[in-house]
N, C-alpha and C positions, 0 to 999 in steps of 0.2 A: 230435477231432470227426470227422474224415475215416473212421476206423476202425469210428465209429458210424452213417455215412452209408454207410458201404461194407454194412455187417453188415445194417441195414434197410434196402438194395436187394436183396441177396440174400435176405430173407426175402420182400418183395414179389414178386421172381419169380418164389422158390417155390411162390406163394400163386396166384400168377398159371399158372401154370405146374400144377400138380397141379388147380385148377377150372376149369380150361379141360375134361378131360375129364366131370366133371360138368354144369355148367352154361353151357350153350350153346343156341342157335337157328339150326339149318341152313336157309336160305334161299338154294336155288339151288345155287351154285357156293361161297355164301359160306356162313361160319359166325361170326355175330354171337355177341358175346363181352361180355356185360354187367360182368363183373368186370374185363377189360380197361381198359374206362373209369374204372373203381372206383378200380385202380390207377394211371391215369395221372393222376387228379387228388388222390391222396394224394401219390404223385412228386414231382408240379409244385409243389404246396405246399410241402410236408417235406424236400426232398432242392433242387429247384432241374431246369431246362428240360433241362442236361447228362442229371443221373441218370434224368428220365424217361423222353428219348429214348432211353436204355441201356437201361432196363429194359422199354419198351416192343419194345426190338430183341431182349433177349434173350429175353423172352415169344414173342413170334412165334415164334424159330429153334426153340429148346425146343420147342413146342406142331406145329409142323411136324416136327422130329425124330421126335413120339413118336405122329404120325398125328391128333392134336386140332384140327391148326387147317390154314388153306390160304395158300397164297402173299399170298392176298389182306388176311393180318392184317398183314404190314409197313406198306403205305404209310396202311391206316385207322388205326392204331394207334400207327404212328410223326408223323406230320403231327401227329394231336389231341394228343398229346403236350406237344411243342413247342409247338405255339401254348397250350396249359394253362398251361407253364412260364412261358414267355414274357411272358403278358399280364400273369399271380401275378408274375414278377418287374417288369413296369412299374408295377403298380398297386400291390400289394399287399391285391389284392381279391380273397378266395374266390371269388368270383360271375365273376368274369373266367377263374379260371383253369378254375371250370365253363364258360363261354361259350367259351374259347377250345377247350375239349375237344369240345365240341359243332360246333362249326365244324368244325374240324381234320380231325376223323374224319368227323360228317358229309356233311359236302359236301367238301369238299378231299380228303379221303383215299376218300372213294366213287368222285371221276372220275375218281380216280391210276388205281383198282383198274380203268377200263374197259379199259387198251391190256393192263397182266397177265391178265386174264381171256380178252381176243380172241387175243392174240397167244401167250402164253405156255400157257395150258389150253385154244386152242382152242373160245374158247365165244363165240357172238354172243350179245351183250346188247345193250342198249340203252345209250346211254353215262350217262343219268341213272339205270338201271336199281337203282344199287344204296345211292342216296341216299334212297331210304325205310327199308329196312332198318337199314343203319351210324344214322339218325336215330334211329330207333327203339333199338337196342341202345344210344348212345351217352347218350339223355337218359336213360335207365333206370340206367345204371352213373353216370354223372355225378350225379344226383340221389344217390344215394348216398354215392358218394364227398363228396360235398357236405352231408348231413348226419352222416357220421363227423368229418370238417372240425370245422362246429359244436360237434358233441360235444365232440370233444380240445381247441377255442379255450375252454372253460369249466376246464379244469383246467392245470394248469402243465405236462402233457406238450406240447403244440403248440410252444412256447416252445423248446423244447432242438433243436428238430431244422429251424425255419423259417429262411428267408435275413435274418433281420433280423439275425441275429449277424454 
């Protein structure tokens, strides 16, 4: 099972990782990442809070590596993550582990992004400045991510790959 949770995080990266330069919304400093969120609540489902947070880390570096993304995808991206994982593992509720993605990244992981953004790229914002945007990008990927969700809970794939085993 490990070997199959390992093989679909790597394919998620890659997924994550190659439409980052496609599909994207530059706002500002930031660059909103709607497939991000996509991924981190298939993650949180599928894989468990560990492999999201990884695969949300290694999304960022990748996407930074290859000029797609900015400093600013770690802490939006990593935070909604975790809380996606997190809530999918208390509850065992799809709808939580979209809510927790939407938290996560949008408000939690927007105010992370004010002290990187002043301190680190030299840019004054505002410190709520970027909690429209990450809301924006995160209910749009989450909603998604949220009816692929659906979709695979209707067929016996969901099953092989959720924490209930």
């Amino acid at each position: 099972m490990k070997t199959q949770k390992l093989t679909f995080s790597a394919l998620l990266i890659a997924i994550g990782t190659l439409a980052g330069h496609l599909i994207y919304i530059p706002i500002g400093v930031a660059k909103c990442f709607p497939v991000q969120h996509t991924i981190n609540v298939l993650s949180a489902v599928l894989l468990g809070p560990g492999y999201a947070v990884s695969n949300a880390f290694c999304i960022s570096l990748l996407r930074n590596f290859t000029g797609s993304g900015s400093p600013l995808a770690f802490p939006g991206s990593m935070i909604g993550a975790f809380f996606a994982g997190f809530l999918f593992y208390k509850t065992r509720k799809y709808i939580f582990a979209v809510t927790g993605e939407i938290f996560g990244t949008g408000v939690l992981g927007a105010l992370a992004c004010y002290p990187i953004a002043k301190y680190f790229l030299g840019r004054e914002v505002a410190v709520f400045f970027f909690i429209g945007p990450f809301l924006l990008s995160t209910i749009a990927g989450s909603l998604i991510g949220y009816a692929l969700i659906k979709i695979m809970s209707k067929s016996s794939s969901l099953q092989k790959f959720t924490l209930s085993k």
